[in-house]
Chimera marker file (.cmm) of the C-alpha trace (Angstrom):
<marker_set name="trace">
<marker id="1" x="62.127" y="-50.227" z="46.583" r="1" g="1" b="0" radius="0.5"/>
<marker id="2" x="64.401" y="-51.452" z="49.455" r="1" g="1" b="0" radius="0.5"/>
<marker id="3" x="66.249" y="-54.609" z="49.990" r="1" g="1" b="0" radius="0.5"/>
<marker id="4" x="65.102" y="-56.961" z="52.298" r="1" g="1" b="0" radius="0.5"/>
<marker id="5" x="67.136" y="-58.178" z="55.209" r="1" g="1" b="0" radius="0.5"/>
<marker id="6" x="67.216" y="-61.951" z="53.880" r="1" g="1" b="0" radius="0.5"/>
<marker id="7" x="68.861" y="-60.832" z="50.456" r="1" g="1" b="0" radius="0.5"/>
<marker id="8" x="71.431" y="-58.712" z="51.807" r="1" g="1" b="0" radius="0.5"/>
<marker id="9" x="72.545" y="-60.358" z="54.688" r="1" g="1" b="0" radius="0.5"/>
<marker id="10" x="76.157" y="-62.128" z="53.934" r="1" g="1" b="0" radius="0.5"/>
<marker id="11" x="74.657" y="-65.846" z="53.675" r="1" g="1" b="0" radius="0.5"/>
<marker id="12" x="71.943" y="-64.553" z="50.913" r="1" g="1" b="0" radius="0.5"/>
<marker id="13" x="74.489" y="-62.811" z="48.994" r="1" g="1" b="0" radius="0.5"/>
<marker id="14" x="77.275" y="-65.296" z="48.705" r="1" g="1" b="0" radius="0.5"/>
<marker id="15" x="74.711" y="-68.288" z="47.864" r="1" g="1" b="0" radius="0.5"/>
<marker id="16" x="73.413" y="-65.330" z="44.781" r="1" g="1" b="0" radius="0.5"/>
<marker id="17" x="77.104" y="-65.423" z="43.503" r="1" g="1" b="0" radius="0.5"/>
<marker id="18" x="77.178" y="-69.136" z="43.690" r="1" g="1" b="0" radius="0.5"/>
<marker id="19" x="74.444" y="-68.954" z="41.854" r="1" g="1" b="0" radius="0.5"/>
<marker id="20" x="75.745" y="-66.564" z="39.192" r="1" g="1" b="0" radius="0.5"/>
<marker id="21" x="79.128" y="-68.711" z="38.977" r="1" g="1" b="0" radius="0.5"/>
<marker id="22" x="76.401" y="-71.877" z="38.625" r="1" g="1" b="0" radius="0.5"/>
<marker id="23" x="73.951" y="-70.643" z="35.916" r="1" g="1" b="0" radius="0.5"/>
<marker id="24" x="77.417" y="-69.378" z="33.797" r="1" g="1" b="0" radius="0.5"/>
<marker id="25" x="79.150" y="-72.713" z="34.360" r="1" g="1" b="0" radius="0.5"/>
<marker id="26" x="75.971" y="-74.513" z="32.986" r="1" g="1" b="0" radius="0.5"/>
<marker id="27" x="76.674" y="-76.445" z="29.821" r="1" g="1" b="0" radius="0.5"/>
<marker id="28" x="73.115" y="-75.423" z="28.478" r="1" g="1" b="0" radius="0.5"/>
<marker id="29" x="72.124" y="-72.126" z="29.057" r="1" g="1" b="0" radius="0.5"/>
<marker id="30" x="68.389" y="-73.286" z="30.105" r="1" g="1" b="0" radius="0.5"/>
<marker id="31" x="66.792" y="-73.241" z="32.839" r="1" g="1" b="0" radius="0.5"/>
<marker id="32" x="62.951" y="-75.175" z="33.409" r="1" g="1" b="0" radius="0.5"/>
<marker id="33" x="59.962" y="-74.476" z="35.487" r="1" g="1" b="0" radius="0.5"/>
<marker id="34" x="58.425" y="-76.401" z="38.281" r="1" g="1" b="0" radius="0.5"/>
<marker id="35" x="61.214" y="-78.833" z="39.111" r="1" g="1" b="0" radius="0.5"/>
<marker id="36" x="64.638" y="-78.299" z="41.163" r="1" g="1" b="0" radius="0.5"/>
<marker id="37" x="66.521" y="-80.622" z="39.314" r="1" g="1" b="0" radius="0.5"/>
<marker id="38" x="65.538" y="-83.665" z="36.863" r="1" g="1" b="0" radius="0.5"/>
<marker id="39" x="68.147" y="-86.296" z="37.480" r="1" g="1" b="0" radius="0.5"/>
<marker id="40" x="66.966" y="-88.009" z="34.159" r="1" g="1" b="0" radius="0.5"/>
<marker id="41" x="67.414" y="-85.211" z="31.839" r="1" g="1" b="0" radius="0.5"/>
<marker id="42" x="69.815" y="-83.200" z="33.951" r="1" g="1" b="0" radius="0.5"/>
<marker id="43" x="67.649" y="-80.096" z="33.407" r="1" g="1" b="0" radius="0.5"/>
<marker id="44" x="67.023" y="-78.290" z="36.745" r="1" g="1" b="0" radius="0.5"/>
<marker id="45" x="65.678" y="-74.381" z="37.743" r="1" g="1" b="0" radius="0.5"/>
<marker id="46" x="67.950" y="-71.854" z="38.720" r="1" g="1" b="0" radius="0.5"/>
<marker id="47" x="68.386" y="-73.219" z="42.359" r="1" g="1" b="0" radius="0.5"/>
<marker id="48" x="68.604" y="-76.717" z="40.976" r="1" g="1" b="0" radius="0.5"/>
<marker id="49" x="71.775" y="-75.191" z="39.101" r="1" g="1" b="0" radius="0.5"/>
<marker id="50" x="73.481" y="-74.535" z="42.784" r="1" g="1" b="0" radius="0.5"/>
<marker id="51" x="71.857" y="-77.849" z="43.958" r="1" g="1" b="0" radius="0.5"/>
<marker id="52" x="73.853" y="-79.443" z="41.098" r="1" g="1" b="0" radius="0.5"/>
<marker id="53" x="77.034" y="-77.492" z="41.048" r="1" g="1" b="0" radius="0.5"/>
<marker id="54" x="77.325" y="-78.757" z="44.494" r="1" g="1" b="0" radius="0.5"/>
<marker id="55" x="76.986" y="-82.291" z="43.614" r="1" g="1" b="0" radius="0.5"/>
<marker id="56" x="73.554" y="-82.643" z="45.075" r="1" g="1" b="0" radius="0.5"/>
<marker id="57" x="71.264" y="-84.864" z="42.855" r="1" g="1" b="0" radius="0.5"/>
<marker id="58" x="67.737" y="-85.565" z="43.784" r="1" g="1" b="0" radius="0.5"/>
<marker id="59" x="64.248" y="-85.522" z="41.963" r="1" g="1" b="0" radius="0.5"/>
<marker id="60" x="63.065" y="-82.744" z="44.266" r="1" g="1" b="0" radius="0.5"/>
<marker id="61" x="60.276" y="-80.458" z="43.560" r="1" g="1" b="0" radius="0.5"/>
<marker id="62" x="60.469" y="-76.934" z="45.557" r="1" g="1" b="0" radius="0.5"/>
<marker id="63" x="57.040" y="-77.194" z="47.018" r="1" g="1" b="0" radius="0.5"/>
<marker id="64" x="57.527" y="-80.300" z="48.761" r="1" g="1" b="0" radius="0.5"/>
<marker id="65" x="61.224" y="-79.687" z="49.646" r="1" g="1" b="0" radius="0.5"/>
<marker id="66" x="62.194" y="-76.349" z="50.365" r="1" g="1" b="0" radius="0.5"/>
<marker id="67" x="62.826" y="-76.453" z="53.677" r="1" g="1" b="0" radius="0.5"/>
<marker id="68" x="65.898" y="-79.226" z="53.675" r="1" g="1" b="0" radius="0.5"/>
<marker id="69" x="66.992" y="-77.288" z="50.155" r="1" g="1" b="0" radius="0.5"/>
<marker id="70" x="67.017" y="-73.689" z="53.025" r="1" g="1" b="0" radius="0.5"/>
<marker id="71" x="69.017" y="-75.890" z="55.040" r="1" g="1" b="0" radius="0.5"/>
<marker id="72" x="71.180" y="-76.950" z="52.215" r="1" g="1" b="0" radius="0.5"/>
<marker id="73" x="72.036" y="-74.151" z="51.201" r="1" g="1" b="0" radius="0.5"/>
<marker id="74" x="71.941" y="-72.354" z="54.739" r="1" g="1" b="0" radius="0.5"/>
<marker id="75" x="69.893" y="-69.235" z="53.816" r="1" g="1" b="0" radius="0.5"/>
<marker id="76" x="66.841" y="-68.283" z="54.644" r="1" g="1" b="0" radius="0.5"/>
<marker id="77" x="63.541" y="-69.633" z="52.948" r="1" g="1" b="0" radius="0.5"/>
<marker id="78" x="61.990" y="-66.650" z="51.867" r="1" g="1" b="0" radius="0.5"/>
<marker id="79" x="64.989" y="-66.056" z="49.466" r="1" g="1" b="0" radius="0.5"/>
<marker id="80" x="64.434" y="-69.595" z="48.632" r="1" g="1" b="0" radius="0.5"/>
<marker id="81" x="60.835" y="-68.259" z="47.605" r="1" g="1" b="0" radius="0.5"/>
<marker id="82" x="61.516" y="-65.282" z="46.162" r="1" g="1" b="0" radius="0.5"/>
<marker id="83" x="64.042" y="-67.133" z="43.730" r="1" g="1" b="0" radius="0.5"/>
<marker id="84" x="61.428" y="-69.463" z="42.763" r="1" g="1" b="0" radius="0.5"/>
<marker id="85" x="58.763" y="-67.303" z="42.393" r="1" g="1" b="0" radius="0.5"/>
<marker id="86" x="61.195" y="-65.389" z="39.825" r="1" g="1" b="0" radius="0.5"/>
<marker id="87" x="62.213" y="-68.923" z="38.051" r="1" g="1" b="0" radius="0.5"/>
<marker id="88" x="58.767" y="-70.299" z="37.646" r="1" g="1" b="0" radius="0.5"/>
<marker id="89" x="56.431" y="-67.135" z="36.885" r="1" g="1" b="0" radius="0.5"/>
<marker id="90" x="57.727" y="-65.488" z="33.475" r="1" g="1" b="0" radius="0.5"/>
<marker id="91" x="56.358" y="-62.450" z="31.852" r="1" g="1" b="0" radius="0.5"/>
<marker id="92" x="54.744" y="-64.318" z="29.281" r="1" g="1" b="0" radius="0.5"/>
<marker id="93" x="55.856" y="-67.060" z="26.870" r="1" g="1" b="0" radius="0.5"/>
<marker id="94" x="59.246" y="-67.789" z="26.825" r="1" g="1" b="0" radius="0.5"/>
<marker id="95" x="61.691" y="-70.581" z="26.175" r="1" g="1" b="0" radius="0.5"/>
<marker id="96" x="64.069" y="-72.474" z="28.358" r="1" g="1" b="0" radius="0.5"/>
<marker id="97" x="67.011" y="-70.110" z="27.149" r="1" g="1" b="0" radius="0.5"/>
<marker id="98" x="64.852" y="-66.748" z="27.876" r="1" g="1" b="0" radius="0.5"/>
<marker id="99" x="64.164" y="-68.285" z="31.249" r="1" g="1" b="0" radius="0.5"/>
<marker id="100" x="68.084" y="-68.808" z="32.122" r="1" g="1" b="0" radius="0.5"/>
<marker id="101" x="68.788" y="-65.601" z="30.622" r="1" g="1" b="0" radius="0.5"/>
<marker id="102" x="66.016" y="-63.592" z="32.392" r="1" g="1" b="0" radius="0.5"/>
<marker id="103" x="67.597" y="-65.159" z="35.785" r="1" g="1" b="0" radius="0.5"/>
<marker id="104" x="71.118" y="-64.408" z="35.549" r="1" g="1" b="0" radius="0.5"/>
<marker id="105" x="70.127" y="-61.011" z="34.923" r="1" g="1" b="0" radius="0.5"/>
<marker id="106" x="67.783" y="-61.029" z="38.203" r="1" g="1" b="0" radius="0.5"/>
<marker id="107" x="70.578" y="-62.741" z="40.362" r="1" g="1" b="0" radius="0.5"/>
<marker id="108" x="72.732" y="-60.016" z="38.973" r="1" g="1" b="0" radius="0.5"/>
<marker id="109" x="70.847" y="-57.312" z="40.261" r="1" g="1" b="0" radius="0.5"/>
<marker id="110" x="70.265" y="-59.014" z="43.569" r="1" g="1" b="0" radius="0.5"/>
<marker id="111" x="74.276" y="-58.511" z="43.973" r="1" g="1" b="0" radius="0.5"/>
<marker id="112" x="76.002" y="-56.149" z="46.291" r="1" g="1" b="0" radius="0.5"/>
<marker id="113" x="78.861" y="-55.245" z="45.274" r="1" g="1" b="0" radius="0.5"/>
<marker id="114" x="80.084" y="-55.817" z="49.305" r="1" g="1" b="0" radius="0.5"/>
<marker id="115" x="77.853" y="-56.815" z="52.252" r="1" g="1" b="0" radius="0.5"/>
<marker id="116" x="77.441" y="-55.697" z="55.523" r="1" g="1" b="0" radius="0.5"/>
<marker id="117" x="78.794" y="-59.250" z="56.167" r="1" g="1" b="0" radius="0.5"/>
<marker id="118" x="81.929" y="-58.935" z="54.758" r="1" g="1" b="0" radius="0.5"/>
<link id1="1" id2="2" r="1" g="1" b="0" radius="0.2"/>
<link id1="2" id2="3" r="1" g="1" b="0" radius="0.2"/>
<link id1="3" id2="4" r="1" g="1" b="0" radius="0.2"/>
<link id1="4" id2="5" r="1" g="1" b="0" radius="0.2"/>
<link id1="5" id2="6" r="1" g="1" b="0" radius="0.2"/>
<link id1="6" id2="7" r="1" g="1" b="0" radius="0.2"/>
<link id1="7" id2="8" r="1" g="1" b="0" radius="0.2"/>
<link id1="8" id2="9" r="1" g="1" b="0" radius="0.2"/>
<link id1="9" id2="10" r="1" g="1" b="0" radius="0.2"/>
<link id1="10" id2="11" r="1" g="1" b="0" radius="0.2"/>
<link id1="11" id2="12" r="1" g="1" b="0" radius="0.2"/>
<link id1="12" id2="13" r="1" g="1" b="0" radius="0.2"/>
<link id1="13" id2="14" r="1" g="1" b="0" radius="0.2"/>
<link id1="14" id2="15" r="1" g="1" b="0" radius="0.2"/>
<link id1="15" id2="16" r="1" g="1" b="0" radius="0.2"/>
<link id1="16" id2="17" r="1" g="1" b="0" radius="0.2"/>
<link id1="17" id2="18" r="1" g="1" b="0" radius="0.2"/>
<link id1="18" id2="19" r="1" g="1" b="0" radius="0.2"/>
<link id1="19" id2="20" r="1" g="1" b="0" radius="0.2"/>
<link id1="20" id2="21" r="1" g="1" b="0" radius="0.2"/>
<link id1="21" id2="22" r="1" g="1" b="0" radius="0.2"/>
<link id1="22" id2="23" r="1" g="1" b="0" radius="0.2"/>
<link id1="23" id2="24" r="1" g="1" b="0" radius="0.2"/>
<link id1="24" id2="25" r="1" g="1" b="0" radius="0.2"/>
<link id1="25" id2="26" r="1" g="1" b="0" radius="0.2"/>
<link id1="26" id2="27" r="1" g="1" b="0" radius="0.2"/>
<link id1="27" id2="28" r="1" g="1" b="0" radius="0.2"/>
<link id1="28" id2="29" r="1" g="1" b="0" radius="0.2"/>
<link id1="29" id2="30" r="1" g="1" b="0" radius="0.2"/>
<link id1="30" id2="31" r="1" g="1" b="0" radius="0.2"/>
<link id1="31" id2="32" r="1" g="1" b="0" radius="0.2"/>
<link id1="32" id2="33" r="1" g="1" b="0" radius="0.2"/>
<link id1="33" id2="34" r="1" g="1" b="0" radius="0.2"/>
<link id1="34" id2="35" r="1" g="1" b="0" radius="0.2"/>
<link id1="35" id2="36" r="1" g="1" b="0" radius="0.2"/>
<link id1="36" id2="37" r="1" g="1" b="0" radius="0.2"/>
<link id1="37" id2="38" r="1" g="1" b="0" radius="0.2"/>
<link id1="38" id2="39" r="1" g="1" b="0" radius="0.2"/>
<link id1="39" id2="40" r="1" g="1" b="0" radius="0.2"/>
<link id1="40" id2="41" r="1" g="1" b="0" radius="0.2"/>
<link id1="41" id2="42" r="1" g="1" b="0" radius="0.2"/>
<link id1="42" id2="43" r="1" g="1" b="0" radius="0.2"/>
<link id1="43" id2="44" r="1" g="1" b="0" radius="0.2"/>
<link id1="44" id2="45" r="1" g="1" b="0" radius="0.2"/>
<link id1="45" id2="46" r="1" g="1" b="0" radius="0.2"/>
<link id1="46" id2="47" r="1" g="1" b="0" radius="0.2"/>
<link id1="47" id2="48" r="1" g="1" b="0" radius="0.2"/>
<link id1="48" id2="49" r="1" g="1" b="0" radius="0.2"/>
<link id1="49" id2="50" r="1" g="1" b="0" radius="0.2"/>
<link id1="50" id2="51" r="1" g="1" b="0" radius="0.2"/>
<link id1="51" id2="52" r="1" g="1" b="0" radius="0.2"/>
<link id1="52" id2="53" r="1" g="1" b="0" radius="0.2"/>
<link id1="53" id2="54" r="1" g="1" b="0" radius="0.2"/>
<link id1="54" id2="55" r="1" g="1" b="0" radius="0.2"/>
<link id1="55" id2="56" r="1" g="1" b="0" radius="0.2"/>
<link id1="56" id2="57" r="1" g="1" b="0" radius="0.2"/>
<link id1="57" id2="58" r="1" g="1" b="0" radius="0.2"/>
<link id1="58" id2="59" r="1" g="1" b="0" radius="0.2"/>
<link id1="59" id2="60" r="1" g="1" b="0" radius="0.2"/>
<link id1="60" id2="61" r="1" g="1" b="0" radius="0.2"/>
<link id1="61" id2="62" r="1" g="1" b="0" radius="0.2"/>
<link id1="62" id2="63" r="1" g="1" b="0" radius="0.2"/>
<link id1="63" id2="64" r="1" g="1" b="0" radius="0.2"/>
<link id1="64" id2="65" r="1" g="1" b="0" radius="0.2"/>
<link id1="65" id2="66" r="1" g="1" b="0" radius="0.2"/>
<link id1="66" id2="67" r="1" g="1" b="0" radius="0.2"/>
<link id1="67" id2="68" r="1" g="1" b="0" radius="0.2"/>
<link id1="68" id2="69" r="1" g="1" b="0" radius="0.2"/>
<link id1="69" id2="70" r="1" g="1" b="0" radius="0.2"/>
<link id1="70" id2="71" r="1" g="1" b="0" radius="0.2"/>
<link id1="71" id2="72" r="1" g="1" b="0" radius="0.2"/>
<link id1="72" id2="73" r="1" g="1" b="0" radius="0.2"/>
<link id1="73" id2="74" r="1" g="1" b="0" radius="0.2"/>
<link id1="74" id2="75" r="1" g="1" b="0" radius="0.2"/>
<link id1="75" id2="76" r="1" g="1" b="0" radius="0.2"/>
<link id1="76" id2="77" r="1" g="1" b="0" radius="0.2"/>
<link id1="77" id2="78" r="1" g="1" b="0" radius="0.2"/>
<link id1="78" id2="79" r="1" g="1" b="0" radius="0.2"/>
<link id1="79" id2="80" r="1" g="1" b="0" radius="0.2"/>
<link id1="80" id2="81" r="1" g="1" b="0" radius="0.2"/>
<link id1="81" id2="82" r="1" g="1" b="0" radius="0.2"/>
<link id1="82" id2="83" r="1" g="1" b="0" radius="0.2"/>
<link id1="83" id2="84" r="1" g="1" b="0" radius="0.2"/>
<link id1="84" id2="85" r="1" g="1" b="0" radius="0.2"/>
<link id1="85" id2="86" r="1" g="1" b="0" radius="0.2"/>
<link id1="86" id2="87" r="1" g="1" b="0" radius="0.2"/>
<link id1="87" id2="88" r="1" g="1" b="0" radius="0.2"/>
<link id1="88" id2="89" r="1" g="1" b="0" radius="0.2"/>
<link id1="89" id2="90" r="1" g="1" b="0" radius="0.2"/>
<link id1="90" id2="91" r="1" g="1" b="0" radius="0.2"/>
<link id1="91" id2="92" r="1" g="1" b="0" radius="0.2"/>
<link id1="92" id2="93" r="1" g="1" b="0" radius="0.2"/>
<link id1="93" id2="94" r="1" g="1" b="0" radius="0.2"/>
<link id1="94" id2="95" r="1" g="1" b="0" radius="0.2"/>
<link id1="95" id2="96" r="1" g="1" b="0" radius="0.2"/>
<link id1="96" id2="97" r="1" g="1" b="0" radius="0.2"/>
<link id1="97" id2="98" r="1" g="1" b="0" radius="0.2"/>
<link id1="98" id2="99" r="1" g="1" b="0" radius="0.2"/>
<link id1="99" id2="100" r="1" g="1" b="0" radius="0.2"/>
<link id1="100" id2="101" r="1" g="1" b="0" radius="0.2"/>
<link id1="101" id2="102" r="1" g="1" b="0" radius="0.2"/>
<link id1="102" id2="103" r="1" g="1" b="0" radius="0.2"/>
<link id1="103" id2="104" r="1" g="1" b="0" radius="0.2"/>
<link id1="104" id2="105" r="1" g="1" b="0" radius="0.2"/>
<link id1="105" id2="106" r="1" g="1" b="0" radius="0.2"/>
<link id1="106" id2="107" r="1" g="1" b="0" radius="0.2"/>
<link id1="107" id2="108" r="1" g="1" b="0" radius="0.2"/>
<link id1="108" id2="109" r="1" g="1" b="0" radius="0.2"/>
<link id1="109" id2="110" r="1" g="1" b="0" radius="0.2"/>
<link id1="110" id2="111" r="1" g="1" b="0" radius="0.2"/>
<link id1="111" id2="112" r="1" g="1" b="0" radius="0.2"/>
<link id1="112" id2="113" r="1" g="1" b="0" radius="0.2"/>
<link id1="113" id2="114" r="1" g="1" b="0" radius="0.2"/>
<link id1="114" id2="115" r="1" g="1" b="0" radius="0.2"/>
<link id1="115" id2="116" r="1" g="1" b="0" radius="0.2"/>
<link id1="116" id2="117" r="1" g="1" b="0" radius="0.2"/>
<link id1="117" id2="118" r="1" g="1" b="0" radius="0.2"/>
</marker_set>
C-alpha cells in the first residue's frame, strides 16, 4: 500500500514526530477515545497529546473542531482524520494503556526516516 501525499509531505511528518516525542513525554501512558483533550481530568487522544504538549488547553471534541485543530497544527485535515480514525476505532476491547500503546506504534510506522521536505 502507498503513502499518501498528506503523510509524507514535510509538514505531516514533522507534526508525526511531535507526536511521537508527545505520547513518550506523557506522564500516563493512556490515551482516551472521543475527546481531544479533557481539561478536567487532563486525559486527551493522541492529537490532544500534541494539543497539550504545545500548551493548548481546550474542551474540544474532533468532530466539531477539526478544522481550527488543521490550522493549529498546520497540516492537512485528512491526516487529522486518519489519526483519529486510528485513535478512536480499536480492534476490539482495549484499555486506555493498549490504546496509547497501539498509537505510538502507528505514528511510528507513519515515520520516514527523511522527507522529500527535508
Amino acid at each position: 500500500m502507498s503513502r499518501s501525499e498528506y503523510v509524507d509531505n514535510g509538514r505531516s511528518q514533522a507534526m508525526l514526530l511531535e507526536m511521537a516525542a508527545a505520547l513518550d513525554a506523557m506522564p500516563s501512558k493512556e490515551l482516551i477515545a472521543d475527546v481531544l483533550v479533557n481539561p478536567d481530568s487532563g486525559k486527551c487522544c493522541a492529537l490532544g497529546a500534541v494539543l497539550l504538549a504545545r500548551g493548548v488547553v481546550r474542551p474540544w471534541r474532533f468532530q466539531d473542531d477539526r478544522g481550527s485543530v488543521a490550522e493549529i497544527l498546520d497540516v492537512d485535515e485528512r491526516l487529522l482524520n486518519m489519526i483519529e480514525d486510528m485513535n478512536d476505532e480499536n480492534p476490539g476491547p482495549e484499555t486506555t494503556a493498549e490504546r496509547w500503546t497501539r498509537m505510538r506504534a502507528w505514528v511510528a510506522q507513519q515515520r520516514k526516516e527523511t522527507t522529500d521536505d527535508e
